[in-house]
C-alpha positions as CSV (number, residue, x, y, z in Angstrom):
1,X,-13.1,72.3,-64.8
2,X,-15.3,73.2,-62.1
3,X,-14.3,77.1,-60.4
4,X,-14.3,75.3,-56.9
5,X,-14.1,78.6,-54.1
6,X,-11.1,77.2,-51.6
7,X,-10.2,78.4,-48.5
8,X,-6.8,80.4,-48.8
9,X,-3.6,78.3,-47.5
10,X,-2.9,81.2,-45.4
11,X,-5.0,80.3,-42.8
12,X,-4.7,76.8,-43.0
13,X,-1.2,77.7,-42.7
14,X,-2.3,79.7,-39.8
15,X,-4.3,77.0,-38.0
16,X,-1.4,74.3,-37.8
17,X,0.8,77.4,-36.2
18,X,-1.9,77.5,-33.3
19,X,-2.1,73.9,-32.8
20,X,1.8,73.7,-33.0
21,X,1.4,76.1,-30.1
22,X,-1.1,74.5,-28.2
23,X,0.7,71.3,-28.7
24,X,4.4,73.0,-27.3
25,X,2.6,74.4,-24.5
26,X,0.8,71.2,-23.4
27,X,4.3,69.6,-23.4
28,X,6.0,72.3,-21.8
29,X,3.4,72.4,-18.8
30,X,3.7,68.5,-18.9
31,X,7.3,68.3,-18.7
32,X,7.4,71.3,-15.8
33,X,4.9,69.4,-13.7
34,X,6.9,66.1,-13.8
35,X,10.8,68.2,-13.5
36,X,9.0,69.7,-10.2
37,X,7.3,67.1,-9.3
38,X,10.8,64.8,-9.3
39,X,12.6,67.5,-7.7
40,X,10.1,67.5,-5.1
41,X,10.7,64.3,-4.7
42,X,14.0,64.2,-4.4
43,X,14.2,66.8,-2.1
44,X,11.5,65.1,0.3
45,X,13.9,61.8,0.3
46,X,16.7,63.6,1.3
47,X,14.9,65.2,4.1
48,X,12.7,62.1,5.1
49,X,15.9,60.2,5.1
50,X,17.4,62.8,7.9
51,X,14.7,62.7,9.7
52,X,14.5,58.7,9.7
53,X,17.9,59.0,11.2
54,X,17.2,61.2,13.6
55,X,14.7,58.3,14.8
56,X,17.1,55.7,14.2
57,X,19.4,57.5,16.8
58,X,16.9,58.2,19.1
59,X,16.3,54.6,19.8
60,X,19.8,53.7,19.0
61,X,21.1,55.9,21.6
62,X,20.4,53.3,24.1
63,X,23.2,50.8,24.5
64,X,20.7,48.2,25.3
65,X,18.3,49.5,22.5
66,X,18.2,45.8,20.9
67,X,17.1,44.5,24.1
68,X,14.4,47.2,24.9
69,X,12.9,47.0,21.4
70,X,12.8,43.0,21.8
71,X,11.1,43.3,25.3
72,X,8.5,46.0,23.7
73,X,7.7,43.4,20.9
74,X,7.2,40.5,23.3
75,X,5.8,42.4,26.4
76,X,3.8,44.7,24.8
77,X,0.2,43.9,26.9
78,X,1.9,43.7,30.1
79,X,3.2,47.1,29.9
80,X,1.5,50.5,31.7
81,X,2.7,53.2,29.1
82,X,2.2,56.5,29.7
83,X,1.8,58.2,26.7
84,X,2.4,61.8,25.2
85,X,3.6,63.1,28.1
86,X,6.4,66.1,28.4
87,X,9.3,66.3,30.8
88,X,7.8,68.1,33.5
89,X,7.2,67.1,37.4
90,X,4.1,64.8,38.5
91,X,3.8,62.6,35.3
92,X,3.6,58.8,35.8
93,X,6.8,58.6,33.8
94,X,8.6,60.7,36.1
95,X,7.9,58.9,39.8
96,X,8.4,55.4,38.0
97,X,11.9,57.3,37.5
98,X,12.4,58.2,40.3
99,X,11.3,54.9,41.9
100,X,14.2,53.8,39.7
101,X,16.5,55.7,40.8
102,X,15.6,54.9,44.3
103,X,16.5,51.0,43.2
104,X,19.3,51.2,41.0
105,X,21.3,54.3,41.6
106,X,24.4,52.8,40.5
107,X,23.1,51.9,37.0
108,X,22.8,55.1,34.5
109,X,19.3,54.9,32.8
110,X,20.3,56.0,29.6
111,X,23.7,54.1,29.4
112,X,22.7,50.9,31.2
113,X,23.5,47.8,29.5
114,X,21.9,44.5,28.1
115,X,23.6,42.5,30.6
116,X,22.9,45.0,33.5
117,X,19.2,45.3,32.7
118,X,18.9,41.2,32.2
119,X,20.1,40.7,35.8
120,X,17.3,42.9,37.4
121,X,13.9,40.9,38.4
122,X,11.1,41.0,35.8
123,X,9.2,44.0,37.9
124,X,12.3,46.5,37.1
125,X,13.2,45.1,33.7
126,X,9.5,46.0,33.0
127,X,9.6,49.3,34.4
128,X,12.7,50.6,32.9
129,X,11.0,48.8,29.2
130,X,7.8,51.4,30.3
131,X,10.1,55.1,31.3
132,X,12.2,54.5,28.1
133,X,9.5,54.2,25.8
134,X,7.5,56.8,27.3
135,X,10.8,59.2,26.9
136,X,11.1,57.8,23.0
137,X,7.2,58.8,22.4
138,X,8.0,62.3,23.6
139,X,11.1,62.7,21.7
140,X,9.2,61.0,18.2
141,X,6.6,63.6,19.2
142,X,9.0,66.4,18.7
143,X,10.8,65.4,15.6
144,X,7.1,64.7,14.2
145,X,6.5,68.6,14.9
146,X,9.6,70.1,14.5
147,X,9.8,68.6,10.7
148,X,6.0,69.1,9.9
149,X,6.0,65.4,9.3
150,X,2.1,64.3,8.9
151,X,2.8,61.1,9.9
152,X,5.9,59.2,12.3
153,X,5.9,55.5,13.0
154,X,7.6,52.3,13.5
155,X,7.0,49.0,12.3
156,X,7.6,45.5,12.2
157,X,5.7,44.0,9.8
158,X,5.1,40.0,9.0
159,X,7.0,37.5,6.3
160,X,4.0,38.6,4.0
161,X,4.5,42.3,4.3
162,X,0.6,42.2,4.8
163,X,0.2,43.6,7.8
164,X,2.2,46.0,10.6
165,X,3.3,45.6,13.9
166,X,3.2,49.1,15.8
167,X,6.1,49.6,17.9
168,X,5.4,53.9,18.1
169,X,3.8,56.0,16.6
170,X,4.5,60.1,16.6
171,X,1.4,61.8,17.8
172,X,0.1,65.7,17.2
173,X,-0.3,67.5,20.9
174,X,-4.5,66.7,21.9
175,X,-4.3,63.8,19.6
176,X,-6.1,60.6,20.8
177,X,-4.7,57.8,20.8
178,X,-6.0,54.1,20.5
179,X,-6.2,51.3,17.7
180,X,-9.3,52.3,15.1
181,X,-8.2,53.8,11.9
182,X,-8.7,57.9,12.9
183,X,-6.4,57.5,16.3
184,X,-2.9,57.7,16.9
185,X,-2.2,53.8,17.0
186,X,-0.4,52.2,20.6
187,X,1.8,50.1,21.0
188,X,1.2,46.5,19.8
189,X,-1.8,47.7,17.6
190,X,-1.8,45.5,14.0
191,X,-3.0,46.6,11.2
192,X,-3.5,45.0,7.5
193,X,-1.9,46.7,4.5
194,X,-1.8,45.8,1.0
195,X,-0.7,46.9,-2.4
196,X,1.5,50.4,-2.3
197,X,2.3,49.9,1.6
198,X,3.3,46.4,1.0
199,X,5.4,46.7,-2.0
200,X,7.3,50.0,-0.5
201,X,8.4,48.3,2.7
202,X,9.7,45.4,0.2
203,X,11.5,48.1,-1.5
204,X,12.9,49.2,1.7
205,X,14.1,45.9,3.1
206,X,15.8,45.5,-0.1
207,X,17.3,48.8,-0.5
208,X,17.2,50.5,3.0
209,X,14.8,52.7,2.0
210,X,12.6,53.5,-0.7
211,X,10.4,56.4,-1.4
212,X,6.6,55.9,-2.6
213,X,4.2,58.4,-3.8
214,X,0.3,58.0,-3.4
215,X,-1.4,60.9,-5.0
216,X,-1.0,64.0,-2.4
217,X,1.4,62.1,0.2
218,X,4.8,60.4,0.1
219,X,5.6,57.5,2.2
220,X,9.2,56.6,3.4
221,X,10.3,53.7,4.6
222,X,13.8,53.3,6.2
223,X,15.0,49.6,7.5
224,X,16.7,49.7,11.2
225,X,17.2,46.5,11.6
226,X,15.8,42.5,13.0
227,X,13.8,41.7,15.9
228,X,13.0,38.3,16.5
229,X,12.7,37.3,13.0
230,X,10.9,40.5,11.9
231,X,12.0,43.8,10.2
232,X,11.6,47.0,11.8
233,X,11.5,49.6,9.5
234,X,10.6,53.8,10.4
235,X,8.1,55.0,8.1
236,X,7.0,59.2,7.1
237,X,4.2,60.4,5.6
238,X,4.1,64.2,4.2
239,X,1.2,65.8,2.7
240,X,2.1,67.4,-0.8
241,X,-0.7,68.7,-1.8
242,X,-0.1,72.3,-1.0
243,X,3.0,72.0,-2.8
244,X,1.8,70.4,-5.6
245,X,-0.8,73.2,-6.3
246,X,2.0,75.5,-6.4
247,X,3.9,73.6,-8.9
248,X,0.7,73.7,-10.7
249,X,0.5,77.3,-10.7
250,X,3.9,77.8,-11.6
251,X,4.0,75.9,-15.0
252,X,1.1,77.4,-16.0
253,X,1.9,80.3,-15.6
254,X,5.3,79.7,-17.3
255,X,3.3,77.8,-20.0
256,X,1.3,81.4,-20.9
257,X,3.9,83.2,-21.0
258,X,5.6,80.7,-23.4
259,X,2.5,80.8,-25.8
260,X,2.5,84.5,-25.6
261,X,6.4,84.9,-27.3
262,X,5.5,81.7,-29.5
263,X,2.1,83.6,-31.1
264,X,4.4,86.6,-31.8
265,X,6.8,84.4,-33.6
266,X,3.8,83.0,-35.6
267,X,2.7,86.3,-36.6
268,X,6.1,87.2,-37.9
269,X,6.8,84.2,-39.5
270,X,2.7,83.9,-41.0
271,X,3.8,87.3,-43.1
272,X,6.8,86.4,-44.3
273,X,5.1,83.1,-45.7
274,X,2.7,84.8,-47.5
275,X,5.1,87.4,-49.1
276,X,7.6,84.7,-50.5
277,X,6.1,81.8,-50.4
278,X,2.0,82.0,-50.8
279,X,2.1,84.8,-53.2
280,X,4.6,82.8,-55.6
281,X,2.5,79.8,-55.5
282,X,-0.9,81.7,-56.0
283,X,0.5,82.1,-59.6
284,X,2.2,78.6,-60.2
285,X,-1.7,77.2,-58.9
286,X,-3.3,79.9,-61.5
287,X,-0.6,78.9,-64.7
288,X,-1.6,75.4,-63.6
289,X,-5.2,75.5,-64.2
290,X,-4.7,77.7,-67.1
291,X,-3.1,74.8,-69.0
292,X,-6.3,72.6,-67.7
293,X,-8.4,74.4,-69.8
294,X,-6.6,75.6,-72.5
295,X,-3.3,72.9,-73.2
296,X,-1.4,75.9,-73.7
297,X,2.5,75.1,-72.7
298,X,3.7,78.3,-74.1
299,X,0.8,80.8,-72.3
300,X,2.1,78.4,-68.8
301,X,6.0,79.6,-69.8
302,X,5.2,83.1,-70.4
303,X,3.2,83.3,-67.0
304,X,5.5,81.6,-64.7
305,X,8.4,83.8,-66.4
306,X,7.5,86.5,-63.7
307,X,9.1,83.8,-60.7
308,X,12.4,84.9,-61.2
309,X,13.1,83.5,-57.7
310,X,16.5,80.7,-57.7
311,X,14.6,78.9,-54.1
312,X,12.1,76.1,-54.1
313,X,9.3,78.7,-55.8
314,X,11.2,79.2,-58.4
315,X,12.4,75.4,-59.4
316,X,8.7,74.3,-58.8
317,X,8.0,77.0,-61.6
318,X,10.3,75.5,-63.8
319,X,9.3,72.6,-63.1
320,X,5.6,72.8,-64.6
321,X,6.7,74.6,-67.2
322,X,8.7,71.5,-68.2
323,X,5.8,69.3,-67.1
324,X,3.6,71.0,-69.2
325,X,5.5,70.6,-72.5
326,X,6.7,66.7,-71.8
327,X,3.0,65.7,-70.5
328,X,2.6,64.1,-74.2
329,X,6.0,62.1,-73.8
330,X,4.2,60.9,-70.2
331,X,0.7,59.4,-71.9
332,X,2.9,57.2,-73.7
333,X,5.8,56.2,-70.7
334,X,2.2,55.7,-68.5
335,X,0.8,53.0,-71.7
336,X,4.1,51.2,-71.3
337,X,3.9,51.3,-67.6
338,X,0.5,49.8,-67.5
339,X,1.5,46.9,-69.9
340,X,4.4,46.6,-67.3
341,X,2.4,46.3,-64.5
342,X,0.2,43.8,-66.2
343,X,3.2,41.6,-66.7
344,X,4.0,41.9,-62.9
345,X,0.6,40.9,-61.8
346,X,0.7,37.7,-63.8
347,X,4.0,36.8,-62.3
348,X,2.3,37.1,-59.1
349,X,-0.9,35.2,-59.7
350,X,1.8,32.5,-60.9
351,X,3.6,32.9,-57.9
352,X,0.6,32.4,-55.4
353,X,-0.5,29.7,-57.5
354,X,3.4,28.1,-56.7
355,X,2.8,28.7,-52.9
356,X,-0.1,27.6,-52.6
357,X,0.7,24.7,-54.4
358,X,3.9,24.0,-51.7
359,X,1.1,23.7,-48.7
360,X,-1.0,20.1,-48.4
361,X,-4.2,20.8,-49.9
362,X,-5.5,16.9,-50.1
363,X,-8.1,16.0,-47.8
364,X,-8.9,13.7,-46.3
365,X,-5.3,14.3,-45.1
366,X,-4.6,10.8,-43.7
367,X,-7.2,8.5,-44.5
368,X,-5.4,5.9,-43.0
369,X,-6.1,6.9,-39.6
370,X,-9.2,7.1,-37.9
371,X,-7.3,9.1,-34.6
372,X,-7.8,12.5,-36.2
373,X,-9.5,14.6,-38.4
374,X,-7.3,17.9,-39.8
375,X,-8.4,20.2,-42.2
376,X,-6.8,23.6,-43.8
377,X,-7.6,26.4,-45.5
378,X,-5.7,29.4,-46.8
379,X,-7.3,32.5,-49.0
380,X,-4.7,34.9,-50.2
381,X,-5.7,38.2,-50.6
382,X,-4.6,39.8,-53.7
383,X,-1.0,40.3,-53.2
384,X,1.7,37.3,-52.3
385,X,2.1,37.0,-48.6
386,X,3.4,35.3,-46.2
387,X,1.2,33.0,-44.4
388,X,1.6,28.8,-44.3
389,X,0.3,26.2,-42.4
390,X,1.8,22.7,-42.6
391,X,0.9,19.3,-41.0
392,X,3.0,16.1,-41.1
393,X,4.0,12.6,-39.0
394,X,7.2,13.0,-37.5
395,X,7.1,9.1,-36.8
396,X,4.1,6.6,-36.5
397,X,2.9,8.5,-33.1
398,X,3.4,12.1,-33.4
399,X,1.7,14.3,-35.9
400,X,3.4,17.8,-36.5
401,X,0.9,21.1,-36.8
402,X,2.6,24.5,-37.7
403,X,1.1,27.6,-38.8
404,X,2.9,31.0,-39.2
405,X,2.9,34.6,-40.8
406,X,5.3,36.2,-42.4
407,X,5.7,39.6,-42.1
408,X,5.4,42.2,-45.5
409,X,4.1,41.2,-48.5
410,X,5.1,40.8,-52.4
411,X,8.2,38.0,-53.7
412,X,10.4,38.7,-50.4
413,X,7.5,38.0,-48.1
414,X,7.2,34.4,-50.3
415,X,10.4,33.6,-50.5
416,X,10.6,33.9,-47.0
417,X,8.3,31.8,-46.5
418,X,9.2,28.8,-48.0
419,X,12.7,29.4,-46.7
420,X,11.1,29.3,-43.2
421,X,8.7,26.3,-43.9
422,X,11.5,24.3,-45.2
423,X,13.6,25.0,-41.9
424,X,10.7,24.1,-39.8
425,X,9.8,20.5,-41.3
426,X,13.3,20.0,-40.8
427,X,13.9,20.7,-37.6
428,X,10.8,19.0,-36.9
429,X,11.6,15.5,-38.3
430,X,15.0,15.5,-36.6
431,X,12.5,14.8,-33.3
432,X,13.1,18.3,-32.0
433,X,10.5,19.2,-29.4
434,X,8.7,22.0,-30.4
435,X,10.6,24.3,-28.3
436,X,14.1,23.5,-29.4
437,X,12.9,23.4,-33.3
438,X,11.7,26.9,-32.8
439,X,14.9,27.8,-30.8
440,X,17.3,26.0,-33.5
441,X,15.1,28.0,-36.3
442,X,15.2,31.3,-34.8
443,X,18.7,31.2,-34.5
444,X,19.7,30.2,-37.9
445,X,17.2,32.5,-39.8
446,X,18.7,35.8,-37.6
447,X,22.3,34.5,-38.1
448,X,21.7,36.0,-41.8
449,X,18.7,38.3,-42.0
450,X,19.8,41.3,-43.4
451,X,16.6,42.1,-44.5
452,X,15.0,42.3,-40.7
453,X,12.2,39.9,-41.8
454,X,10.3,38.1,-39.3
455,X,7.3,35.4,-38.8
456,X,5.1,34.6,-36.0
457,X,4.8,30.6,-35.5
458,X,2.5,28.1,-33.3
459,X,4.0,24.9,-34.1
460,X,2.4,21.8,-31.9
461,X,3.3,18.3,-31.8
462,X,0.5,15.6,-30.8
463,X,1.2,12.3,-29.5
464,X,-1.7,10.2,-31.0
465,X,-1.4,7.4,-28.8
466,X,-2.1,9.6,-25.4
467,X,-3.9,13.0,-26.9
468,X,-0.7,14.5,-25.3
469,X,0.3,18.4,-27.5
470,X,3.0,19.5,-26.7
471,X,3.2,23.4,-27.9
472,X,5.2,26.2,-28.5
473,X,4.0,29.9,-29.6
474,X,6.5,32.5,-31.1
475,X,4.2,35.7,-31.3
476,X,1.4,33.8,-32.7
477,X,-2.2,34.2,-32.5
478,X,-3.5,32.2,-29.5
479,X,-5.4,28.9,-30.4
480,X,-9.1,28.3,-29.8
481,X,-10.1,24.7,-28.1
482,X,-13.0,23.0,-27.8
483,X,-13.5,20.4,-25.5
484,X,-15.8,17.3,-26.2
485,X,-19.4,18.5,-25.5
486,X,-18.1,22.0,-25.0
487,X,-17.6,25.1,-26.8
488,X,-14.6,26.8,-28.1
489,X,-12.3,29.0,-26.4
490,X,-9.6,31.0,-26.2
491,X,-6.7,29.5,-25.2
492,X,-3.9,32.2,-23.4
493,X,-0.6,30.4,-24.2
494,X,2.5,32.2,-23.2
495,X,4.0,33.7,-26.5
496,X,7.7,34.0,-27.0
497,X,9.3,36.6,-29.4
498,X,9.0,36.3,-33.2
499,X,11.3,34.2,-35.5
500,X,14.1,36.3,-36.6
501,X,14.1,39.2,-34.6
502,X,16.9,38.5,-32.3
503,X,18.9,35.7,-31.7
504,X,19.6,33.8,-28.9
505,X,16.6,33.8,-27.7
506,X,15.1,30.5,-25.6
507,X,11.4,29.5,-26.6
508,X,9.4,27.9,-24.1
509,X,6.6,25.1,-24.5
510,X,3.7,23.7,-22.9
511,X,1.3,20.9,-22.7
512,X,-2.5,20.2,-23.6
513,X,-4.5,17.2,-23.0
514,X,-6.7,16.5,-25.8
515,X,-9.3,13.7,-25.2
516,X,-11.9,12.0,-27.8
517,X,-13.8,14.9,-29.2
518,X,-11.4,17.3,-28.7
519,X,-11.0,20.1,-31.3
520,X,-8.1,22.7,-31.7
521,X,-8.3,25.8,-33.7
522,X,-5.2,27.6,-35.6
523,X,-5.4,31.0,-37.4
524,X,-3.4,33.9,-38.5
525,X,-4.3,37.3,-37.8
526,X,-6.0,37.6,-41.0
527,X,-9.3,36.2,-39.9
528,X,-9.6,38.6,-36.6
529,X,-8.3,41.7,-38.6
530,X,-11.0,41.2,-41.4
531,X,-12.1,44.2,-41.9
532,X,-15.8,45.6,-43.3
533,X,-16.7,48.2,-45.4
534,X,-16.9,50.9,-42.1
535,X,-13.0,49.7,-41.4
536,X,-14.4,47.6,-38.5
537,X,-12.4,44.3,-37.8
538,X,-14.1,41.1,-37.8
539,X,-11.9,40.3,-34.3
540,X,-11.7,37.5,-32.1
541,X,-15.6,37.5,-30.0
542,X,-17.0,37.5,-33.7
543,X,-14.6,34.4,-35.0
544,X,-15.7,32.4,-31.5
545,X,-19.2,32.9,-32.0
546,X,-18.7,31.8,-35.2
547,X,-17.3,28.8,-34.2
548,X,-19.8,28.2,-31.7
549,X,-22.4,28.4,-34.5
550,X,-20.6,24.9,-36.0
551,X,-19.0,23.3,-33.0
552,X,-20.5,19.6,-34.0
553,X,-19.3,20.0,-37.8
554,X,-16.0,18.2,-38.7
555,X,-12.8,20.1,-39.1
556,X,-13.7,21.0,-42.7
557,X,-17.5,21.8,-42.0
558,X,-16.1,24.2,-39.3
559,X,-13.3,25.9,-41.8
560,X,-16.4,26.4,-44.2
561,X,-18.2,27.8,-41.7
562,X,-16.3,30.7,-40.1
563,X,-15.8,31.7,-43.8
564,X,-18.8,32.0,-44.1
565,X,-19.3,34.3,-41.6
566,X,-16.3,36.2,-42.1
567,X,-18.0,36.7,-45.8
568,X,-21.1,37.9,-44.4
569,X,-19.1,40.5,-42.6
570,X,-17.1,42.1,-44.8
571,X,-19.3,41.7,-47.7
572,X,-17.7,43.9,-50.7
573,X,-14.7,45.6,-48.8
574,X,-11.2,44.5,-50.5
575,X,-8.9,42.6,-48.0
576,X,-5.3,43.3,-47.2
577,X,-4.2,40.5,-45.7
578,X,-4.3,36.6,-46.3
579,X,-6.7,34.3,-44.2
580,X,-5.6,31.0,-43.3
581,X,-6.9,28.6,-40.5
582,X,-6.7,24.7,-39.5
583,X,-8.6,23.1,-37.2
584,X,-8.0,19.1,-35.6
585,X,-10.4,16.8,-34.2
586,X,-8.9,14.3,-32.1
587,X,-11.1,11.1,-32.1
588,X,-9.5,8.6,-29.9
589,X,-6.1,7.2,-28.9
590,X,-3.6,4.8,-31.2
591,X,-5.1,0.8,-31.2
């Protein structure tokens, strides 16, 4: 035997210790970003939620406060707003207060009611609508700066939740106001949203509020309540990001540290290994190739009687020891093995022959009847597995197509499979539609599966008078169609779950057209997972271009053709999995 020079354990040993490290602290700065990040976010809901209601009572505070938002919504271009404006003396807002004053000194502004303000004239309904929304901007204005909030506003937005309504907006002191996308929006300004913004004010209508993050802001929604037919809901936006970079700091530096103590431990532990564990071994590896060359049991026992060790060292050391003197005793257990195994492969070969045997394998299939054209194919691979296909009249008008997998391989996988067939065919000549028979199926093969065996099925029933297939797919690979002067497809059926894997469950069908010239394609995933000699997979572009490449042949022509191409493919690379396909030309309805 060749003196190959080998790297020392040790530092292999050593190498899996860093990336073990590298690995922890990856996760550990992972897992303190996200802890942060949902603290963060917790905290900012609990805070945008006080704020919101600091809004809410802001408007609420009015008695008349459904009224005023009402005539805001509905009177929004007749209105003269003066916006932004503080509480001192000469402002617009302040003489059209004093003007009412002047008019209605026995009604208190702030406490005035719905029915007081509806039995003034349209000129001071108006202008009390214009001084309390010009006091609600300036008090906004001051919960927008007082909470640092980057963003204040109130909307109503459409059935759609595709676009907003601006009823306020908080503004920043020099901020200009107006409708384009870098002002402070007015009153009455609509805007389009879509995606985030319109599934977070969904979430709010349904839940009160909701909380949405979009990479270095949050967004809070928080629903007030209905004006004419339309929600109004306060929103908040708060820039994160300088908090986020702090986080960021943080768990890295936390993450450092954390490597630091763990390459310590390493170290500690990387000494230890070698002293009673690498050094023991050095001499088990040495007695080892010592009886390589020389077949020398006795020379292996008196070196490995140094290990005097009672741990894992020292039961490996008896161990070879024992292996050394009984490795005659093994030739002759490994000659009876192989004629074992030779026994077991013939039992198989018999037992693919017997499943193969239990699928149709006459063609033509009907020759009776000119309506259709079906052809099948299934190659095994070397083991028994679990594919089938199957194809039978239920009655004079409706032809029955199934083709499944079986999941595993070997005798259970077979068994299985025939067990699963047989259910099937039943079910199906009972004039199940395809939905219930894989229902009715499902349910009896999980009643008793302790094995937790399973099969993926398309199973399709064709009405030969009208071209009508009616189709259900549990897991299956989707089929491939080909219209009549067309080329084939991929067709994206909805899958349900596999055949016993839970029961209960309701399988759902579908319906196809197929007129004169129409051709379906069925497969299991042995064709698109053939594999070549570089481990690449045949997979599903390949197989359509390959059926492309014989479109015009007849079922059987079309069979012989994709394996032909899936032959060129893989060339000399072994495969692991069976291949089985059918394909049906539908010619023309019943006479």
């Amino acid at each position: 035997m060749k003196n190959r020079k080998r790297d020392s354990i040790i530092y292999q040993v050593a190498a899996m210790f860093l990336i073990g490290i590298i690995i922890a602290g990856l996760i550990s700065y992972g897992l303190q970003r996200v802890a942060s990040r949902e603290d963060v976010k917790r905290e900012t809901e609990t805070f945008a939620s006080y704020v919101a209601d600091e809004v809410k009572h802001s408007i609420l505070e009015y008695p008349a406060h459904e009224w005023l938002i009402k005539y805001w919504y509905e009177h929004y271009e007749e209105m003269d707003i003066e916006y932004d404006v503080d509480y001192s003396e000469g402002t617009l807002t302040e003489k059209k207060y004093n003007t009412w004053l002047s008019r209605h000194s026995d009604i208190p502004f702030r406490y005035a009611t719905e029915e007081e303000l509806q039995s003034l004239s349209d000129v001071d309904q108006k202008l009390y609508a214009e001084i309390a929304y010009s006091w609600l901007i300036t008090r906004v204005n001051q919960i927008k700066a007082a909470y640092d909030v980057e963003f204040l506003f109130c909307v109503l937005p459409n059935e759609s939740f595709d676009s907003q309504f601006f009823l306020f907006s908080a503004a920043a002191p020099g901020a200009v106001r107006g409708s384009s996308y870098e002002e402070v929006y007015t009153l009455g300004v609509t805007v389009q949203v879509g995606g985030a913004q319109t599934d977070a004010m969904k979430a709010a209508l349904r839940d009160s509020s909701h909380l949405a993050e979009a990479g270095d802001y949050v967004d809070y929604y928080s629903h007030v309540g209905e004006v004419s037919g339309r929600s109004i809901l306060i929103g908040l936006t708060y820039d994160i990001s300088e908090l986020s970079k702090n986080i960021e700091i943080k768990a890295l530096h936390s993450t450092e540290l954390t490597i630091l103590q763990q390459l310590i431990l390493a170290a500690i532990c990387l000494g230890l290994i070698y002293r009673f564990l690498l050094k023991p071994l050095k001499t088990v590896q040495k007695s080892i190739r010592s009886y390589t060359e020389t077949k020398d049991s006795k020379q292996v026992a008196e070196n490995l009687s140094v290990i005097t060790t009672k741990n894992e060292i020292g039961r490996l050391s008896d161990d070879v020891t024992d292996m050394a003197k009984a490795i005659d005793d093994y030739a002759v257990t490994i000659e009876e093995i192989t004629k074992e195994r030779q026994r077991i492969d013939t039992e198989l070969n018999l037992a693919t022959r017997i499943q193969e045997d239990a699928l149709p394998r006459t063609f033509p299939a009907f020759p009776d009847r000119s309506e259709i054209d079906i052809y099948a194919s299934m190659a095994p691979a070397k083991e028994v597995g679990g594919d089938f296909y199957d194809f039978f009249f239920v009655d004079e008008d409706h032809l029955c197509m199934v083709i499944a997998d079986v999941s595993g391989k070997g005798v259970p996988a077979a068994l299985f499979m025939m067990s699963s067939k047989i259910r099937l065919g039943d079910n199906a000549i009972m004039g199940k539609t395809p939905a219930q028979i894989l229902t009715d199926v499902n349910n009896a093969i999980s009643e008793n599966n302790r094995q937790e065996m399973f099969l993926t099925v398309w199973l399709g029933i064709l009405e030969i008078s009208t071209g009508k297939l009616t189709a259900s797919n549990a897991g299956h690979e989707y089929p491939a169609l080909m219209r009549a002067n067309g080329e084939f497809e991929l067709y994206s059926d909805k899958h349900g779950f596999v055949l016993g894997g839970m029961e209960g469950i309701q399988y759902k069908e579908y319906q196809l057209d197929l007129h004169p010239g129409d051709k379906l394609f069925l497969y299991t995933d042995g064709l698109p997972e053939a594999t070549d000699a570089n481990h690449e997979l045949f997979g599903t572009n390949r197989m359509i271009n390959a059926l492309n490449k014989v479109k015009d042949q007849s079922p059987q022509g079309i069979l012989e053709g994709v394996n032909k191409s899936v032959d060129e493919f893989v060339q000399d690379a072994e495969q692991f999995d069976d291949l089985t396909m059918m394909c049906l030309e539908y010619k023309c309805a019943r006479r």
